[in-house]
Backbone as a chain_set.jsonl record, in Angstrom:
{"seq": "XXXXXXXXXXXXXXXXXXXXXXXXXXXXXXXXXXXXXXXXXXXXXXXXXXXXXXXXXXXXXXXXXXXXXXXXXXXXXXXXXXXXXXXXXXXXXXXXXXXXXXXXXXXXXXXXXXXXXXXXXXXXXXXXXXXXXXXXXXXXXXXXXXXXXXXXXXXXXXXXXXXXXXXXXXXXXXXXXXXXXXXXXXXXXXXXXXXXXXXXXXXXXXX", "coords": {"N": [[2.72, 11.986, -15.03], [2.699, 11.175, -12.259], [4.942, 12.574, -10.944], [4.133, 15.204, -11.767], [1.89, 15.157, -9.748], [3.713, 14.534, -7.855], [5.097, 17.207, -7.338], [2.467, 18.94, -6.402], [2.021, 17.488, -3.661], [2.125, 17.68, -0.163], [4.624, 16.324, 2.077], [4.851, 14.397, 4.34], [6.87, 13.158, 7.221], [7.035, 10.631, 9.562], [7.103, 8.423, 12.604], [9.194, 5.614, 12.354], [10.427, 2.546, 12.95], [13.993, 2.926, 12.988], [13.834, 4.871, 11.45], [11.771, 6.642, 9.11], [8.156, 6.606, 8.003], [6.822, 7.612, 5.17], [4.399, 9.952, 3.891], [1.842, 11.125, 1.334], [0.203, 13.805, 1.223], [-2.607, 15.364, -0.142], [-5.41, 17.728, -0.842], [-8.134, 18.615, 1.209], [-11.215, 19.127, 3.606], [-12.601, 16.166, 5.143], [-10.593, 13.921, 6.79], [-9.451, 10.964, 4.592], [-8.123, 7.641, 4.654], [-5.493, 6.357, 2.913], [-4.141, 2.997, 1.911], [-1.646, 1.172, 0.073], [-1.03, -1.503, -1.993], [0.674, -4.832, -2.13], [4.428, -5.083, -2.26], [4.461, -2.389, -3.031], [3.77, 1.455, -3.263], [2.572, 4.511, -2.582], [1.518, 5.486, -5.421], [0.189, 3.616, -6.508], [-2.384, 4.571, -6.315], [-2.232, 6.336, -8.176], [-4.017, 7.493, -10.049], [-6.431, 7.953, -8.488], [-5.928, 9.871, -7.373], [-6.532, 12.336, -8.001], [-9.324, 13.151, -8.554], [-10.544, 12.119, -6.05], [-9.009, 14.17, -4.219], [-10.522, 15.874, -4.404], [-12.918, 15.614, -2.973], [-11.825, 14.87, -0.288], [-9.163, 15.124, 2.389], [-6.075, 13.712, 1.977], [-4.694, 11.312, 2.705], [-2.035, 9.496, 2.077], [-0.209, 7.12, 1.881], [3.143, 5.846, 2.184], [3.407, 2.069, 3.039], [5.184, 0.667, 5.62], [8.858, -0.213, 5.191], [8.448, -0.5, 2.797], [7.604, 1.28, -0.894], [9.14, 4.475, -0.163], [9.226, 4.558, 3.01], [11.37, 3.784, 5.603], [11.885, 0.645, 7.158], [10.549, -1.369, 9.512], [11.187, -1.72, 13.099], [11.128, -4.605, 13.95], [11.671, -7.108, 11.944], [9.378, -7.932, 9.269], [7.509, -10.401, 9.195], [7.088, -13.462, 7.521], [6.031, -15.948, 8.662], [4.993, -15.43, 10.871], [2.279, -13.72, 10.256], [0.032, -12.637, 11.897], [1.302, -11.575, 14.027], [3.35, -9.341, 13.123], [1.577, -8.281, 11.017], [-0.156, -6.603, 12.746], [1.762, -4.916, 14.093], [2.909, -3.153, 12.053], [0.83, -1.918, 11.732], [0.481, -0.976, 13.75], [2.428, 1.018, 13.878], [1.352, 2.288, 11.22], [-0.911, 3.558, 12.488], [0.387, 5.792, 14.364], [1.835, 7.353, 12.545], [-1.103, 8.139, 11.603], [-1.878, 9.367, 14.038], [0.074, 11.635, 14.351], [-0.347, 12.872, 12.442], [-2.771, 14.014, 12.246], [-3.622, 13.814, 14.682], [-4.421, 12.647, 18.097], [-6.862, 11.699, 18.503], [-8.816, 12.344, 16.496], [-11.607, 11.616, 13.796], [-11.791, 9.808, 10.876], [-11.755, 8.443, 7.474], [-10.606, 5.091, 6.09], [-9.031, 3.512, 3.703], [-8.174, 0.51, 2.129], [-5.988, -0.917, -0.377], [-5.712, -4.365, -1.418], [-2.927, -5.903, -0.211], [-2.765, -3.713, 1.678], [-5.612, -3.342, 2.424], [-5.751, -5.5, 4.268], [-3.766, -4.654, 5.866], [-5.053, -2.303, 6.735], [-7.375, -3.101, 8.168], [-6.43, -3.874, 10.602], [-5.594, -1.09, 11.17], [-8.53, -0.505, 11.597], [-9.338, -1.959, 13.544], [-7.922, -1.023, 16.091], [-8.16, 1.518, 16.027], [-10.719, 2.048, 16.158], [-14.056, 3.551, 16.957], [-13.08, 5.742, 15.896], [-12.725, 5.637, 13.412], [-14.605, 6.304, 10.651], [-15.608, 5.025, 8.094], [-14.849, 2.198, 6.512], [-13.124, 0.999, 3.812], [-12.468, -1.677, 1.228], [-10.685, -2.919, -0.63], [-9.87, -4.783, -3.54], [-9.58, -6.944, -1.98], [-7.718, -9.883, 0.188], [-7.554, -12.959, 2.026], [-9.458, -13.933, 3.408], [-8.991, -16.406, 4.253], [-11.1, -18.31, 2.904], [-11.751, -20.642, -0.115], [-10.353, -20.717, -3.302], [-10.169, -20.76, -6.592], [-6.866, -20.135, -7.304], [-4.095, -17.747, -8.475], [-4.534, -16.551, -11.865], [-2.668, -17.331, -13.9], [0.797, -18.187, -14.43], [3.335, -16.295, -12.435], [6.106, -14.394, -12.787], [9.447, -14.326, -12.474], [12.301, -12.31, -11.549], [15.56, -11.156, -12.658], [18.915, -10.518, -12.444], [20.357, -10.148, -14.674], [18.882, -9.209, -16.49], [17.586, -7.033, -19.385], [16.438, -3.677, -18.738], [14.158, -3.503, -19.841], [13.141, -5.968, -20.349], [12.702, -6.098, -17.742], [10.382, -4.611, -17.367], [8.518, -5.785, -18.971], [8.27, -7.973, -17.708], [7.057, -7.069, -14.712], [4.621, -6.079, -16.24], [3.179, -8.65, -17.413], [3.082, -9.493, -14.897], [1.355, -7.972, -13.607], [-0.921, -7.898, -15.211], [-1.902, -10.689, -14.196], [-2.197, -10.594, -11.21], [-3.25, -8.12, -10.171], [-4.76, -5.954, -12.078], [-6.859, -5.814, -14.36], [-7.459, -6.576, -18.254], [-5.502, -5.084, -20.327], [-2.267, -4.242, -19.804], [-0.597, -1.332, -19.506], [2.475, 0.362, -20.704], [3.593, 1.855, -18.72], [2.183, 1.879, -16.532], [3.302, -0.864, -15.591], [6.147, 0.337, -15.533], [5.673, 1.665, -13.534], [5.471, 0.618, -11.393], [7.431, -1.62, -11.384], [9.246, 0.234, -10.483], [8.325, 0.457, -7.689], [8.638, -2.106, -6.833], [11.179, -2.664, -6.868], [12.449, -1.35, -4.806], [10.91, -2.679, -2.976], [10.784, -4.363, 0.344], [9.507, -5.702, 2.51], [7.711, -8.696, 2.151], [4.569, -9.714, 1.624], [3.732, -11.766, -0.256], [2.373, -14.339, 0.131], [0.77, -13.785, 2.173], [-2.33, -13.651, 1.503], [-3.4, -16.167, 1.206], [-3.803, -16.908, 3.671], [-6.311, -16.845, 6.74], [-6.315, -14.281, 7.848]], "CA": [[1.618, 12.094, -14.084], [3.511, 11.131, -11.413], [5.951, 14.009, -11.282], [3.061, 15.943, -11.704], [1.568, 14.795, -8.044], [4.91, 15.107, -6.534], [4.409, 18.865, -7.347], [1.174, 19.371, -5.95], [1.783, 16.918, -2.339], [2.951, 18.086, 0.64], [5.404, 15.184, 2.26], [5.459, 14.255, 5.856], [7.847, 11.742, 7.946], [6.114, 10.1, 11.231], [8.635, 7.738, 12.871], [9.023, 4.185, 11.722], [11.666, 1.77, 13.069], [14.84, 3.449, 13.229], [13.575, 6.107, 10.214], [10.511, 7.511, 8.844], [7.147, 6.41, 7.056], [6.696, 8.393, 4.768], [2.918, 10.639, 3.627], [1.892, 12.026, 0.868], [-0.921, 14.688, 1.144], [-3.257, 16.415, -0.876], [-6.827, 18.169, -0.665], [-9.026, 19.307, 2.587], [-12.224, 18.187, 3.973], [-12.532, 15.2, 5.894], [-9.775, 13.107, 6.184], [-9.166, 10.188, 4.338], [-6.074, 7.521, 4.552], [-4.959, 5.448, 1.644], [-3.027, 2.23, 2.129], [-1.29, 0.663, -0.705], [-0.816, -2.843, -2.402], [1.856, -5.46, -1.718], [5.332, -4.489, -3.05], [3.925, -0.902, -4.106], [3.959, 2.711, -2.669], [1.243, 5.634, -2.878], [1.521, 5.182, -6.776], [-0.597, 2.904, -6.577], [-3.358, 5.472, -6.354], [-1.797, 7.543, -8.937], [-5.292, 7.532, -11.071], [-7.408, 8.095, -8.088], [-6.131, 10.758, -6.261], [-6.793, 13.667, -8.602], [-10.669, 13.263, -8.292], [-10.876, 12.058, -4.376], [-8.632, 15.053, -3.421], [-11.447, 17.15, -4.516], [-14.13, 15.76, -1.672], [-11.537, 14.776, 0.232], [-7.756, 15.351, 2.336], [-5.918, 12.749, 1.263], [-3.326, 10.715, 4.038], [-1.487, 8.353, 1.352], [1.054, 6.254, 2.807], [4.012, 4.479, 1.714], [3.632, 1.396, 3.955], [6.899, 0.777, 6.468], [8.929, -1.354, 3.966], [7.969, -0.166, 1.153], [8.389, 2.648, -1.161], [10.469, 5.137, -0.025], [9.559, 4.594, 3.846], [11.905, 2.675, 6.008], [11.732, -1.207, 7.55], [9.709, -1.689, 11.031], [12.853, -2.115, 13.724], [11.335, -6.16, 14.217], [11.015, -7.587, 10.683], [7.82, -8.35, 8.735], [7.841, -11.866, 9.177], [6.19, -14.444, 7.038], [5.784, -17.118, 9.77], [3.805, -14.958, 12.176], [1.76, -12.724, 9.945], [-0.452, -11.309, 12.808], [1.621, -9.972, 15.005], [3.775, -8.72, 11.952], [0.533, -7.254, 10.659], [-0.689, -5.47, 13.717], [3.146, -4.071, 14.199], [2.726, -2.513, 10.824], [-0.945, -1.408, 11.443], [0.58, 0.192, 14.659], [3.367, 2.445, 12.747], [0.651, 3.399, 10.846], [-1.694, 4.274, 13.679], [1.285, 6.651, 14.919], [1.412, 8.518, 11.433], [-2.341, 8.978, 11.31], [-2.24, 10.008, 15.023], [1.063, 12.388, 14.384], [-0.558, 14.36, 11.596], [-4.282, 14.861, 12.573], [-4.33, 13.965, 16.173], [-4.571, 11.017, 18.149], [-8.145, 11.796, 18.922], [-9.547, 12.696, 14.924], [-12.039, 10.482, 13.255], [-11.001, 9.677, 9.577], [-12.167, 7.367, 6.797], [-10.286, 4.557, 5.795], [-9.436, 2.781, 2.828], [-7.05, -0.145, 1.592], [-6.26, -1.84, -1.895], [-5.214, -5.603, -1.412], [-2.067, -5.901, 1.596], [-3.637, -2.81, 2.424], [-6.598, -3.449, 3.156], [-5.401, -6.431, 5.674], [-3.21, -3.167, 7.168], [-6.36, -1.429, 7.39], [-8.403, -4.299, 9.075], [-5.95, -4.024, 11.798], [-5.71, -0.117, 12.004], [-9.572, 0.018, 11.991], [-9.834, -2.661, 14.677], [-7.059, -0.417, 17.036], [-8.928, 3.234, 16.247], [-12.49, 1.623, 16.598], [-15.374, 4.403, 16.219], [-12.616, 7.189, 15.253], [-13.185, 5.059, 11.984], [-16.164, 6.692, 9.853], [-15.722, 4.255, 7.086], [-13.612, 1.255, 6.148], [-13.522, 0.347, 2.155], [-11.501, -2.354, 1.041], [-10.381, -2.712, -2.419], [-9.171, -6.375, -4.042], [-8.828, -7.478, -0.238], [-7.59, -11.647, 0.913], [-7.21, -13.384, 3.482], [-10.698, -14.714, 4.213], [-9.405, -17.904, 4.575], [-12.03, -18.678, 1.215], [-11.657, -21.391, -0.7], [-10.725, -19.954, -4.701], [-9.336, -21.494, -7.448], [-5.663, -19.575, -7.329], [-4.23, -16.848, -9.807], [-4.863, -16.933, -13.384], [-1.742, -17.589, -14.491], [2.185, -18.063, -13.272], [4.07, -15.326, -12.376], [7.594, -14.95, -13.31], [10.469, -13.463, -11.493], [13.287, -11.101, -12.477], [16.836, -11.289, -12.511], [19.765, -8.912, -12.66], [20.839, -9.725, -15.755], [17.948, -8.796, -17.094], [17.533, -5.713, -19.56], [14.998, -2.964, -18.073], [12.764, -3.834, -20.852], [12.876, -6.953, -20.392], [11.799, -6.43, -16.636], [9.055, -3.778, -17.476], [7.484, -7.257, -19.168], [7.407, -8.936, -16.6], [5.456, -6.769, -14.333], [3.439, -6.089, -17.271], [2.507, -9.835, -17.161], [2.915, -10.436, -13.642], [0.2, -7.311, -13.314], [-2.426, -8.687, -15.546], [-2.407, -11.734, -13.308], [-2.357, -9.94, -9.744], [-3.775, -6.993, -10.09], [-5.292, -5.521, -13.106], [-8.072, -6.578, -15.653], [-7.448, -6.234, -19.1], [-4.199, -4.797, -20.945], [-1.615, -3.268, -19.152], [0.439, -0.304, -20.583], [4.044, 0.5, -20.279], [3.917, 3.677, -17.942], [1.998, 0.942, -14.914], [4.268, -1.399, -15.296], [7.266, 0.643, -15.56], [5.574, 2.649, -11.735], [5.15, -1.585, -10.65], [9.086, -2.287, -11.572], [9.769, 1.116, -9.817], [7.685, 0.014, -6.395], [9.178, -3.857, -6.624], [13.053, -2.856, -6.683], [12.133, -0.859, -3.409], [9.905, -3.461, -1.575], [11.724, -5.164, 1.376], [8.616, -6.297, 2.941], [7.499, -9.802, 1.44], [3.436, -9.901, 2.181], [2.576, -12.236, -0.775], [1.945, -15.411, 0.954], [-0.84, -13.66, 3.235], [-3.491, -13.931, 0.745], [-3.562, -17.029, 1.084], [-4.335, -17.088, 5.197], [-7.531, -16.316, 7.377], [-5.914, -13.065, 8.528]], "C": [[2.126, 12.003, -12.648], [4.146, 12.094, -10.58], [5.019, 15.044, -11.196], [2.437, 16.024, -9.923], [2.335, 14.839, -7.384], [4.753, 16.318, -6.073], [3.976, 18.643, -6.27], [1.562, 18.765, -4.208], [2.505, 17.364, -1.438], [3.265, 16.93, 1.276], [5.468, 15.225, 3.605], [6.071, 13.249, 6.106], [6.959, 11.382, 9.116], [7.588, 8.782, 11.266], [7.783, 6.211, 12.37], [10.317, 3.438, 12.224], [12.892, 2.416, 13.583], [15.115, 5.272, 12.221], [12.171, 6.49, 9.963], [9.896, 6.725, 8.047], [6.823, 7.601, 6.647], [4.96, 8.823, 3.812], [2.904, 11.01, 2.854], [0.387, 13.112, 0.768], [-1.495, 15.095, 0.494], [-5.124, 16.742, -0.435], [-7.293, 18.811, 0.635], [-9.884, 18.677, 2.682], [-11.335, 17.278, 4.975], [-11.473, 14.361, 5.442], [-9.801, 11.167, 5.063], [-7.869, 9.055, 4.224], [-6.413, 6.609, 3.741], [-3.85, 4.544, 1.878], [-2.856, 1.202, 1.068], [-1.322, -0.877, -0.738], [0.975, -3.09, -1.725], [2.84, -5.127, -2.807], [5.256, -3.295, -4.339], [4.143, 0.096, -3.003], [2.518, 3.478, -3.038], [1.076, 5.698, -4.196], [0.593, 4.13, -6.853], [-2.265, 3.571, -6.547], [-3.271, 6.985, -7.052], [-3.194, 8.448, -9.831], [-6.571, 8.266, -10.514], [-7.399, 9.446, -6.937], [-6.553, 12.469, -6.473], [-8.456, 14.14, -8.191], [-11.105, 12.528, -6.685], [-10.278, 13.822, -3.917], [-9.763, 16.248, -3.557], [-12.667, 16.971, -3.324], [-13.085, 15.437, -0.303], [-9.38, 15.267, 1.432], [-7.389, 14.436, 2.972], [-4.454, 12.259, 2.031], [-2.676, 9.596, 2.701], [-0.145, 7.875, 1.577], [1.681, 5.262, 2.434], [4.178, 3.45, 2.879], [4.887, 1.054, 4.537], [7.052, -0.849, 5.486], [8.514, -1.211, 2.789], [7.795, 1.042, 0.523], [9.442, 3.119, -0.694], [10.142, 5.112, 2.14], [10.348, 3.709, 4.272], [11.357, 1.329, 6.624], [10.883, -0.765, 9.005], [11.239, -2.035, 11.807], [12.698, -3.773, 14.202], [10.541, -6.293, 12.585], [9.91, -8.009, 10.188], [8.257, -9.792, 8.575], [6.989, -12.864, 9.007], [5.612, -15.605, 7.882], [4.839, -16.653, 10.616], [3.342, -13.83, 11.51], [0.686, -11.961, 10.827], [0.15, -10.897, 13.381], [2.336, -9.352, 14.041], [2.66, -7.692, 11.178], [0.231, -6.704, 11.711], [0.647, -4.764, 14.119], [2.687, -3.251, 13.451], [1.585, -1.608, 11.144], [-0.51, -0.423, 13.209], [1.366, 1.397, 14.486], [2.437, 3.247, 12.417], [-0.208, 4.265, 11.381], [-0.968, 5.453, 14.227], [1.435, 7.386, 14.05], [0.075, 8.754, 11.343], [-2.375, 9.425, 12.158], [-1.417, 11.698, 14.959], [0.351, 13.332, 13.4], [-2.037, 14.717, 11.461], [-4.561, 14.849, 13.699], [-4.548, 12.764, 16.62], [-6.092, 10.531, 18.872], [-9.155, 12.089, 17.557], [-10.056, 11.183, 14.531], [-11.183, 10.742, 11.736], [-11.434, 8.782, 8.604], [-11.165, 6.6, 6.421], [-10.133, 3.484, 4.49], [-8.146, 1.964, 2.177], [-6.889, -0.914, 0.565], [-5.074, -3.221, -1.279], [-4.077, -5.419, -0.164], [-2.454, -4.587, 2.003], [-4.808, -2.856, 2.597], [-6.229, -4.468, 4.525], [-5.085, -5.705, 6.556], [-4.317, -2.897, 7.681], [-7.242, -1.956, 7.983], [-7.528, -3.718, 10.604], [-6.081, -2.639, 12.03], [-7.217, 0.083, 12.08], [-9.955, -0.587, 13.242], [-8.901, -1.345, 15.905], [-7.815, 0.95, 16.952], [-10.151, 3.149, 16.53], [-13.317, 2.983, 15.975], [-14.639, 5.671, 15.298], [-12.751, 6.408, 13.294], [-14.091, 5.388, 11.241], [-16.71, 5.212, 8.668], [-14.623, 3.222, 6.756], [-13.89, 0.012, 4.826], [-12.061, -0.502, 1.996], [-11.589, -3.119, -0.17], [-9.362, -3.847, -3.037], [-8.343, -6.951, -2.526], [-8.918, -9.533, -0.891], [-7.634, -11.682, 1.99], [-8.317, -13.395, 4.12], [-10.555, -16.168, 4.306], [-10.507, -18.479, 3.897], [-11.426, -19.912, 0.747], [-11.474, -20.725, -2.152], [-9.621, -20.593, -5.098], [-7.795, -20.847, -7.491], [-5.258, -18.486, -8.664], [-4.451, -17.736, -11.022], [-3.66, -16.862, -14.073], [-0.03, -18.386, -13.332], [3.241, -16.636, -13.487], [5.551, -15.483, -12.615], [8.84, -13.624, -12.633], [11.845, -12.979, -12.255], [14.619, -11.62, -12.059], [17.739, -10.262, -12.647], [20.507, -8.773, -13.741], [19.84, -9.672, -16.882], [17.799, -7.314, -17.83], [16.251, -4.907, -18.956], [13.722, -3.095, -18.577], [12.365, -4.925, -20.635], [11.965, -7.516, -18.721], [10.176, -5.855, -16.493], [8.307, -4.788, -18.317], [7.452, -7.8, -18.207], [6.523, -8.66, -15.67], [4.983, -6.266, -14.899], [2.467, -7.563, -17.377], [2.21, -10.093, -15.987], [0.885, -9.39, -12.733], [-1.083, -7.657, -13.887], [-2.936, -9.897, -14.983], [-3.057, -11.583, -11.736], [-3.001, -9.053, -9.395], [-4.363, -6.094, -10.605], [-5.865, -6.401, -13.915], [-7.446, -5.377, -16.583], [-5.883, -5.597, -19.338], [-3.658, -3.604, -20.143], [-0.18, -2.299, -19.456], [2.109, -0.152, -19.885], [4.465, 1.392, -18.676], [3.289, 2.319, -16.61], [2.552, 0.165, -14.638], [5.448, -0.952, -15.099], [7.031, 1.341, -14.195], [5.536, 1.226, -10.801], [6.64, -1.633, -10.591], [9.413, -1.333, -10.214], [9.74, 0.792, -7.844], [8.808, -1.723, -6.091], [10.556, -3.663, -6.39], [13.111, -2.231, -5.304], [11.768, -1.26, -2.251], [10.978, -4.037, -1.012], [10.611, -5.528, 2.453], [7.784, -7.483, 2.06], [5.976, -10.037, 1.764], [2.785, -11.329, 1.038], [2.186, -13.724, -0.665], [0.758, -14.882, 1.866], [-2.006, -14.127, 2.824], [-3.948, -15.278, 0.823], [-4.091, -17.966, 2.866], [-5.482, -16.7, 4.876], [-7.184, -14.694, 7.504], [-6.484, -12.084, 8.727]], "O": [[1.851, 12.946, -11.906], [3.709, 12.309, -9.449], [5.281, 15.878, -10.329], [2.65, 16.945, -9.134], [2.104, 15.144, -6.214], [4.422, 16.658, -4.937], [4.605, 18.262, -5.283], [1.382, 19.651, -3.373], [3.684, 17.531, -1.748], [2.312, 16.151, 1.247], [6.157, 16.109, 4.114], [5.961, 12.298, 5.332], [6.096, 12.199, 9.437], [8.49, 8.436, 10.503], [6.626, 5.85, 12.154], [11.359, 3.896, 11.754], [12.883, 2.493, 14.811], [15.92, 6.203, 12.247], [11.471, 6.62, 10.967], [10.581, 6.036, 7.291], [6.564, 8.549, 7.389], [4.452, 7.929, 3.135], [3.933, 11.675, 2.741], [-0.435, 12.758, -0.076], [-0.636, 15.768, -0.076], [-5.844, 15.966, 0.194], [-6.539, 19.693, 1.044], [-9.873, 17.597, 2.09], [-10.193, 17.376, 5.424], [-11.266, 14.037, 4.273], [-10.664, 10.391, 5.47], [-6.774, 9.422, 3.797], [-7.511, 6.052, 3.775], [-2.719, 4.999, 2.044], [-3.729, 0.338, 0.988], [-1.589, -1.517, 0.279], [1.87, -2.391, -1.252], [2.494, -4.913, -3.969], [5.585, -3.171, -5.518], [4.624, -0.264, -1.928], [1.591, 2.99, -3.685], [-0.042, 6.206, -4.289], [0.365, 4.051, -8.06], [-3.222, 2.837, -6.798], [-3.768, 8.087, -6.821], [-3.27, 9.642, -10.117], [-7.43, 8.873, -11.155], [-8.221, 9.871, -6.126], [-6.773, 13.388, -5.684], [-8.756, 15.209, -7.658], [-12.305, 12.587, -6.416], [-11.052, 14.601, -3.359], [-9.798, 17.296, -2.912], [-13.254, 17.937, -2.835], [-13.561, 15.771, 0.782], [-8.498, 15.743, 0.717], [-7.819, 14.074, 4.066], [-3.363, 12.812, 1.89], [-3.434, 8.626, 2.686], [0.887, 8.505, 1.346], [1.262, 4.113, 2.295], [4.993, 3.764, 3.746], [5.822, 1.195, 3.749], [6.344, -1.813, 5.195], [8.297, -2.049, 1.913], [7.807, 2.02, 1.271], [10.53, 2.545, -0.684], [11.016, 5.771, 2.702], [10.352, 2.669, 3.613], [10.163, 1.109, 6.423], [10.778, 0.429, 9.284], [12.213, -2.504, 11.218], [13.663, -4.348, 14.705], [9.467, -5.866, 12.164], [9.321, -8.687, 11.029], [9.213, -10.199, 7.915], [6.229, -13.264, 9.89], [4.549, -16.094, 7.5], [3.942, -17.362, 11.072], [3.808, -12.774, 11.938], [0.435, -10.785, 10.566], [-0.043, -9.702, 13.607], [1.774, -8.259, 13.978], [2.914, -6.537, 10.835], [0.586, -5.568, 11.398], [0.351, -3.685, 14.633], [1.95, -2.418, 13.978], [1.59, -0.472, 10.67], [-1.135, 0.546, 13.64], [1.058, 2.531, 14.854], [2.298, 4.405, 12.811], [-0.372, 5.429, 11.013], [-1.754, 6.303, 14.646], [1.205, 8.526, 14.453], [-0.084, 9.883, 10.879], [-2.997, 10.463, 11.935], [-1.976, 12.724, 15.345], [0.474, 14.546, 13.564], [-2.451, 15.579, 10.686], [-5.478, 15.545, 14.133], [-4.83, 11.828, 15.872], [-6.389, 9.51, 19.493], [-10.364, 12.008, 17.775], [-9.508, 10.095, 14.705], [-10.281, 11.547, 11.507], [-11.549, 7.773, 9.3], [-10.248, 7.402, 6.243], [-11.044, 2.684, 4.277], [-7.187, 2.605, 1.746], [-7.753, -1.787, 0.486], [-3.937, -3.045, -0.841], [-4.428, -4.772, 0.823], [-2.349, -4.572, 3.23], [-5.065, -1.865, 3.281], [-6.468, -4.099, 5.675], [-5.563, -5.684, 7.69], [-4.646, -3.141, 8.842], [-8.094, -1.193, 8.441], [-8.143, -3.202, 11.538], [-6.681, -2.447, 13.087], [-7.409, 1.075, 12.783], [-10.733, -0.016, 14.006], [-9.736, -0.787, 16.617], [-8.058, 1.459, 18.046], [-10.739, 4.058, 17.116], [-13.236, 3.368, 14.809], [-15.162, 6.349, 14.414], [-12.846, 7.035, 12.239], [-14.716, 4.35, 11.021], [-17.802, 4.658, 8.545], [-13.454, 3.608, 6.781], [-14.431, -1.091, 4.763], [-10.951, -0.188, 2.428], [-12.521, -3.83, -0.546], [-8.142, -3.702, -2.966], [-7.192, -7.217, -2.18], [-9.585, -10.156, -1.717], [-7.728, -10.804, 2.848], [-8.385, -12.968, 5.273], [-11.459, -16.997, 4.403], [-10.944, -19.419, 4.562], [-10.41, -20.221, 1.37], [-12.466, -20.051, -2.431], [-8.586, -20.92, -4.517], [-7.34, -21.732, -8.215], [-5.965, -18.407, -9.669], [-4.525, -18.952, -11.198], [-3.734, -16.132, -15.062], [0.109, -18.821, -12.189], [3.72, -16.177, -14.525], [6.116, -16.577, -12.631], [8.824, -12.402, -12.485], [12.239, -13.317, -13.372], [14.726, -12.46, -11.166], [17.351, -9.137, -12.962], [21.19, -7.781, -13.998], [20.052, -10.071, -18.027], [17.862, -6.347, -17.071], [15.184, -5.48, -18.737], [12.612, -2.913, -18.077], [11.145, -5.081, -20.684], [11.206, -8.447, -18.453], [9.202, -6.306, -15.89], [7.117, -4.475, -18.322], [6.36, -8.18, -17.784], [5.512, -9.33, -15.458], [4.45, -5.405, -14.199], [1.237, -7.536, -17.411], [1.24, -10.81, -15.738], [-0.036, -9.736, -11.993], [-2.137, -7.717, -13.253], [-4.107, -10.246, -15.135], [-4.006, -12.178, -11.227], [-3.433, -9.055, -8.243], [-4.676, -5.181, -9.841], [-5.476, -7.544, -14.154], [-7.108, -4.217, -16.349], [-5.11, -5.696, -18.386], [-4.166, -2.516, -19.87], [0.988, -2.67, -19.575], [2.603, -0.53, -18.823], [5.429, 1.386, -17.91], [4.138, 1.919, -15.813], [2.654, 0.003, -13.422], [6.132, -1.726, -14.428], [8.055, 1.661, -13.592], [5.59, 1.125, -9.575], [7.055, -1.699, -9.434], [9.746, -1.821, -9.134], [10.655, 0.86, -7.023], [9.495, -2.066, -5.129], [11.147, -4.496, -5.702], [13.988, -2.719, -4.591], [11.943, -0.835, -1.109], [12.016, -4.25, -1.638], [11.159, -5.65, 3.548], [7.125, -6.99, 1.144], [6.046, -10.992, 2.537], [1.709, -11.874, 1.283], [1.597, -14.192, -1.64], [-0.135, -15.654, 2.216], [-2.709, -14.875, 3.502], [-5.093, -15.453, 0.408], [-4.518, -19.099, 3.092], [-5.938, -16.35, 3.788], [-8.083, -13.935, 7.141], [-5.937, -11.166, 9.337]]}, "num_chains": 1, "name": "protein.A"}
C-alpha cells in the first residue's frame, strides 16, 4: 500500500535547516495539510489519504526530524518545548508558503505531535486557516490517568521480529484501539529508526 502511494505522489523539498522537509502530494481542490504523529512520517495517513485525496489536494508532510526530512539547524529541545515548537511550526509555515503561496488559505489538520505543530502553524497563518482538526491531540495541561500500559524499548541486538513486537505493543498503548497487525507496526518500526526528534514528553505539558 505504501509503495503503491509512492507511485501516485508527487514529492517536493522546501528548505529545512541545512536540508529539506520533505511533501508528499496528491489530489486537487482545496488545499489541505497533514501533519503527522510523534516519531512517524506521512505514513501515518497511509489509510486516509486514498479517500481525502478525492475532495481534497493533499500537503502531507514529513515533519523536520522525522521521516525522511532533515533536523531544524537549532535542535528540538525537550527543556524549552515552545520555542522548539513554534521553530518547527515555522519550517512548516515556509513549506506551505513555498508550494501554494504565502498568501493561500488552506485547511489544516494534525494527528497527536501534530496537532501541537498545527496549533502553532494555525496561530502564525491566522484567517488563511479555513479549518483546524485535531486528531488524538495533548498538551492541555488536563489532568488523566496516564497510558494504559508500559512501553518497552528496543535494542540493537534485537531480531527485526522481535522489534516489529514491540511497536506492535508499544502501538496498542499510544496510538491505536484494538489489535494491531504486522504491516502498522512494521511502517511504526520503519518511522522510529528514522525519528531524531524526541517530542514524547510534550503530552504531558500545557503547550
Amino acid at each position: 500500500m505504501i509503495d503503491a502511494l509512492e507511485e501516485t505522489a508527487k514529492v517536493i523539498q522546501t528548505p529545512c535547516g541545512d536540508g529539506h522537509m520533505v511533501w508528499h502530494l496528491w489530489g486537487e481542490r482545496a488545499p489541505l495539510v497533514l501533519l503527522h504523529g510523534g516519531s512517524g512520517s506521512w505514513t501515518h495517513w497511509a489509510r486516509n489519504i486514498p479517500a481525502l485525496s478525492q475532495r481534497f489536494r493533499l500537503l502531507v508532510a514529513d515533519l523536520p526530524g522525522l521521516g525522511d526530512s532533515d533536523e531544524p539547524t537549532v535542535p528540538y529541545d525537550s527543556t524549552n518545548y515552545p520555542a522548539s515548537t513554534a521553530r518547527l511550526a515555522a519550517i512548516v509555515q515556509t513549506g506551505v508558503d513555498a508550494i501554494l503561496g504565502d498568501d493561500a488559505s488552506f485547511h489544516l489538520c494534525g494527528f497527536s505531535f501534530g496537532s501541537i505543530i498545527g496549533t502553532y502553524l494555525a496561530a502564525r497563518a491566522g484567517q488563511r486557516v479555513k479549518t483546524l482538526t485535531l486528531a488524538g491531540s495533548a498538551a492541555f495541561g488536563l489532568p488523566w490517568d496516564g497510558l494504559n500500559g508500559n512501553l518497552k524499548g528496543m535494542t540493537n541486538e534485537m531480531t527485526e521480529a522481535e522489534r516489529i513486537e514491540i511497536q506492535r505493543h508499544n502501538l496498542s498503548i499510544i496510538m491505536m484501539a484494538g489489535l494491531v497487525g504486522e504491516d502498522a507496526a512494521r511502517m511504526q518500526l520503519r518511522n522510529v529508526e528514522r525519528a531524531r526528534v524526541r517530542s514524547h514528553g510534550i503530552g504531558d505539558t500545557d503547550l
